[in-house]
N, C-alpha and C positions, 0 to 999 in steps of 0.2 A: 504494500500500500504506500502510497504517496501523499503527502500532502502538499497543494501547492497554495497561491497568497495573490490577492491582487486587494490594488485598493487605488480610488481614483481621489483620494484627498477628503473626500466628503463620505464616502460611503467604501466597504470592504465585506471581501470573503476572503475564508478556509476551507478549502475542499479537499477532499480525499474523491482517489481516484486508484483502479487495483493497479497500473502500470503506468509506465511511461507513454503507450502507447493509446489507453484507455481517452475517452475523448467523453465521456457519460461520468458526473459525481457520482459515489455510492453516498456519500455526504456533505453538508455545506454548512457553514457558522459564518452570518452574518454579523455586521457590527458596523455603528457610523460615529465621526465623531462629534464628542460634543465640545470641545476645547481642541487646543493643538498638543493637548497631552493627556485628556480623557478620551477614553474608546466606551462607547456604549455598547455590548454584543448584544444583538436582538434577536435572535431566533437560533436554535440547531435542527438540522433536521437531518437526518440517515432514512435513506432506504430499507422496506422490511426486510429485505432480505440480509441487509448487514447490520441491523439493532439487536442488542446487545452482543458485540464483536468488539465492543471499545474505540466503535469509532469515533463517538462523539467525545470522550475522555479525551480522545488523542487529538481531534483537531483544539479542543480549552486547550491541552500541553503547549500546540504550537501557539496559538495565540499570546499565552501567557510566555513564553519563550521570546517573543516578538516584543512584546509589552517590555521586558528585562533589558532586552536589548537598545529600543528605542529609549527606555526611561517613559515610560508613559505609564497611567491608571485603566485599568477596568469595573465600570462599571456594570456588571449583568444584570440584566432586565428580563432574559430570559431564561427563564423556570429552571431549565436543566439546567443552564452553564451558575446559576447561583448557590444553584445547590450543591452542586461538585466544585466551583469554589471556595463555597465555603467550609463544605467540608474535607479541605484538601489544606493542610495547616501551612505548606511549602507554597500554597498561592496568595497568602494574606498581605506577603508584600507590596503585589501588583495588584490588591483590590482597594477600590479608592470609596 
């Protein structure tokens, strides 16, 4: 699995994808900003056929990865990514 990143300044995903080749998400975590150094993530979503595989853990990891990197906050708004932030002790740095 893959995950890749895009973000047009205003608005961003993380998506997972099985290959390099794969061209179809099995999952995506949105997220917009509301500062130039708040990330609001608003939605995750996986495919049924890849829920509970940990895909959606894994695209929060990369985000949170990303948040570390830039120096930026997150703030989640959606349901899943709040509740596996918070309860994930190693992501309280990057939650604002």
């Amino acid at each position: 699995m893959i995950i890749k990143h895009d973000d047009n300044g205003e608005n961003g995903v993380f998506f997972a994808v099985e290959n390099e080749f794969s061209k179809n998400a099995i999952g995506e975590m949105f997220y917009t900003w509301i500062t130039r150094d708040t990330m609001n993530i608003t939605s995750t979503h996986v495919i049924n056929e890849y829920q509970g595989k940990g895909v959606g853990k894994l695209l929060i990891a990369k985000c949170v990865d990303y948040a570390r990197k830039e120096g930026v906050k997150i703030i989640p708004t959606c349901r899943y990514a709040k509740v596996i932030m918070e309860r994930t002790p190693e992501y309280k740095d990057v939650l604002n």
